[in-house]
C-alpha positions as CSV (number, residue, x, y, z in Angstrom):
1,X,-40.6,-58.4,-16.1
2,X,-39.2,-55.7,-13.5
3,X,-35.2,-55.5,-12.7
4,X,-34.6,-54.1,-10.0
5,X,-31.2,-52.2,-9.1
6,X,-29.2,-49.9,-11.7
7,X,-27.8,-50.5,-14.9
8,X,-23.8,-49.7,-15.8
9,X,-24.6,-47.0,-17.9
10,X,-26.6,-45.6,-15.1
11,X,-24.1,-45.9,-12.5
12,X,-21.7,-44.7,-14.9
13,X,-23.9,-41.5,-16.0
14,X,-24.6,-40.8,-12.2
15,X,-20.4,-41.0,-11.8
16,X,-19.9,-38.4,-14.2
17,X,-22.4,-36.1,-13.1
18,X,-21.2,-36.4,-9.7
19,X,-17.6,-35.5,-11.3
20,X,-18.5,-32.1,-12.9
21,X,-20.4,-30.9,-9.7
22,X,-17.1,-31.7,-8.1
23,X,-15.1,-29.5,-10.4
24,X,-17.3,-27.2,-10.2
25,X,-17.2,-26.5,-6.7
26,X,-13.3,-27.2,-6.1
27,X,-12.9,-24.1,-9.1
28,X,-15.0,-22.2,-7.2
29,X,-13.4,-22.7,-3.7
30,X,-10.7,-21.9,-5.4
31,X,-12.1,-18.4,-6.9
32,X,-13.5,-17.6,-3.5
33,X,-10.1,-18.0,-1.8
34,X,-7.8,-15.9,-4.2
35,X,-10.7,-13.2,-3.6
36,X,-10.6,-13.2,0.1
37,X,-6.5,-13.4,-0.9
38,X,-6.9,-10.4,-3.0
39,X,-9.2,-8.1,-0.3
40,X,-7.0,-8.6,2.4
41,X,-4.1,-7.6,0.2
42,X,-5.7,-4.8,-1.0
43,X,-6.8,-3.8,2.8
44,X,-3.4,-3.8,3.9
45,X,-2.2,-1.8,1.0
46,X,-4.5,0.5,1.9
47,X,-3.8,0.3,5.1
48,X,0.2,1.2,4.8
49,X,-0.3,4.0,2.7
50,X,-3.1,5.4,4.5
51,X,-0.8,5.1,7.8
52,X,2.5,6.6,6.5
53,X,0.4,9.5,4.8
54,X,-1.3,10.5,8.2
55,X,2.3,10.4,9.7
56,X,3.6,12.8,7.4
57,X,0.3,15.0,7.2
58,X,1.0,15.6,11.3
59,X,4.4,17.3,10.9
60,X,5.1,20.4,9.9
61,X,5.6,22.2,6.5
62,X,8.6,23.6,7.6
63,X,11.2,22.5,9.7
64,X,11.3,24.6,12.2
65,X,15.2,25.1,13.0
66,X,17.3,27.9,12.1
67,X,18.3,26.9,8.6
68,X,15.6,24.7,7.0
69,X,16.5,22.7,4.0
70,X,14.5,20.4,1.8
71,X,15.2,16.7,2.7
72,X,16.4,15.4,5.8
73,X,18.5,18.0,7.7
74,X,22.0,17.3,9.5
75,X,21.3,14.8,12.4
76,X,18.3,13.4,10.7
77,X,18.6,9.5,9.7
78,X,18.4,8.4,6.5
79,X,17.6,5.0,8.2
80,X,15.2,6.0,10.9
81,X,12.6,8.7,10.6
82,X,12.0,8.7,14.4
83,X,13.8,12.4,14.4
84,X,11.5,13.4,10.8
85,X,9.9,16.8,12.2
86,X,8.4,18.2,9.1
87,X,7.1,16.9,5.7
88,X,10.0,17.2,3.5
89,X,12.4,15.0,5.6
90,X,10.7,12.2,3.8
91,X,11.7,13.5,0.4
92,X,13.2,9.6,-1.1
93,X,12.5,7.6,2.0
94,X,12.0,4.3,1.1
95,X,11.5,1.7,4.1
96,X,11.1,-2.3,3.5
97,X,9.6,-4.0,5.5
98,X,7.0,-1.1,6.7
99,X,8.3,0.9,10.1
100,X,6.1,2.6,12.9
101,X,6.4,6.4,13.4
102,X,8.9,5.6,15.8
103,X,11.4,3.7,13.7
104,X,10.6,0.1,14.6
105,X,10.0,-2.5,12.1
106,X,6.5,-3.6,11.8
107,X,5.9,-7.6,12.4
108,X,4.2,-9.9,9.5
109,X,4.7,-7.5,6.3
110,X,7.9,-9.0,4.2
111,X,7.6,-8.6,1.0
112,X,6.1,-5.2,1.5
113,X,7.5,-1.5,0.9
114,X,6.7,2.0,1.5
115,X,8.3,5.0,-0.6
116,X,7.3,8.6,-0.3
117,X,8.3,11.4,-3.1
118,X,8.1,14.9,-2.2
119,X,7.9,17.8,-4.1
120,X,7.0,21.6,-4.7
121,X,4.4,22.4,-6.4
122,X,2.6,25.5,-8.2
123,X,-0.2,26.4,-6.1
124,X,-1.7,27.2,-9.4
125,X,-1.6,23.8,-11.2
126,X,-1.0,21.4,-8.7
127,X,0.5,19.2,-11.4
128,X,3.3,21.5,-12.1
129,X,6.7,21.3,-10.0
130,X,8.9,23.5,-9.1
131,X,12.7,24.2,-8.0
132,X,11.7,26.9,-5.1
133,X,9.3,26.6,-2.2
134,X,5.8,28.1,-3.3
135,X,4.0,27.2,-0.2
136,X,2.4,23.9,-1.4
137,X,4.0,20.5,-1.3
138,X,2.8,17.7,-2.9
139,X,3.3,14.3,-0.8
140,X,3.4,10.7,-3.2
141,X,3.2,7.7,-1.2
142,X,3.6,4.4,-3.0
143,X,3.3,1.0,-1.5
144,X,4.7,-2.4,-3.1
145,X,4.1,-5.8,-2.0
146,X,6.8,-7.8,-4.0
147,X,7.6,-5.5,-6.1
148,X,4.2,-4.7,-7.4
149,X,2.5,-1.5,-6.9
150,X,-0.8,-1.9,-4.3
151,X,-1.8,1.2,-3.3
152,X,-0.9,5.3,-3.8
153,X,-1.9,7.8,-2.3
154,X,-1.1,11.7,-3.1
155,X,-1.9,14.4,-1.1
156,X,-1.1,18.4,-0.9
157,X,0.4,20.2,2.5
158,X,0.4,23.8,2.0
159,X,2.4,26.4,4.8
160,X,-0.8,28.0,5.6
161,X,-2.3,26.7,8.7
């Protein structure tokens, strides 16, 4: 005699297969999303520190008044680094959220900040300080996205042309 149809320990079997394929693919939905989350995080950490460090590289070792200092000079904003004309005026800045050269905040990054540490350095071992100019500065640019460190970037600016 032939049944036709399915038994209940068929339809139950096929149930539970269909189940795990289920989990399976929500956990890996899930994994592909906190990627994509992660690369575009990652891009725009990049991208920050990449931007500000181009901004300093374009100014000038020096500042090119009368009686240079390191840091910001009188008349230069410790809020605003629209007036910033060479690379040491960033010495400490720290700017949350992100700013444009020209002072404006940038739209869409909360939760994200630039800092920037600037330093002389021994031309000789470029991991040495020092407390007088020597013609080589090391620039530090750090970038957090709530409170966690994305992206550095370190470069040298030396006085020679």
């Amino acid at each position: 005699m032939s049944r036709r149809g399915l038994s209940l320990i068929e339809a139950v079997v096929s149930c539970a297969l269909v189940g795990v394929l289920l989990v399976a693919a929500m956990r890996s939905v899930g994994a592909s999303a906190l990627a994509q989350y992660q690369t575009a995080e990652w891009a725009t950490a990049r991208w920050l520190a990449d931007g500000l460090m181009t901004e300093i590289l374009a100014k000038s070792y020096k500042d090119p008044g009368a009686t240079p200092q390191f840091g910001p000079e009188s008349g230069e904003s410790s809020t605003s680094k629209a007036d910033y004309d060479d690379v040491d005026d960033y010495q400490g800045w720290s700017e949350s959220p992100p700013q444009s050269a020209d002072g404006a905040a940038m739209p869409d990054l909360a939760g994200w900040q630039r800092s920037v540490a600037v330093d002389w350095i021994d031309p000789l071992d470029l991991s040495e300080t020092t407390l007088w100019d020597t013609g080589a500065k090391r620039i530090a640019v750090t970038v957090r996205h709530n409170g966690t460190v994305a992206a550095a970037r370190t470069a040298i600016r030396t006085e020679a042309p």
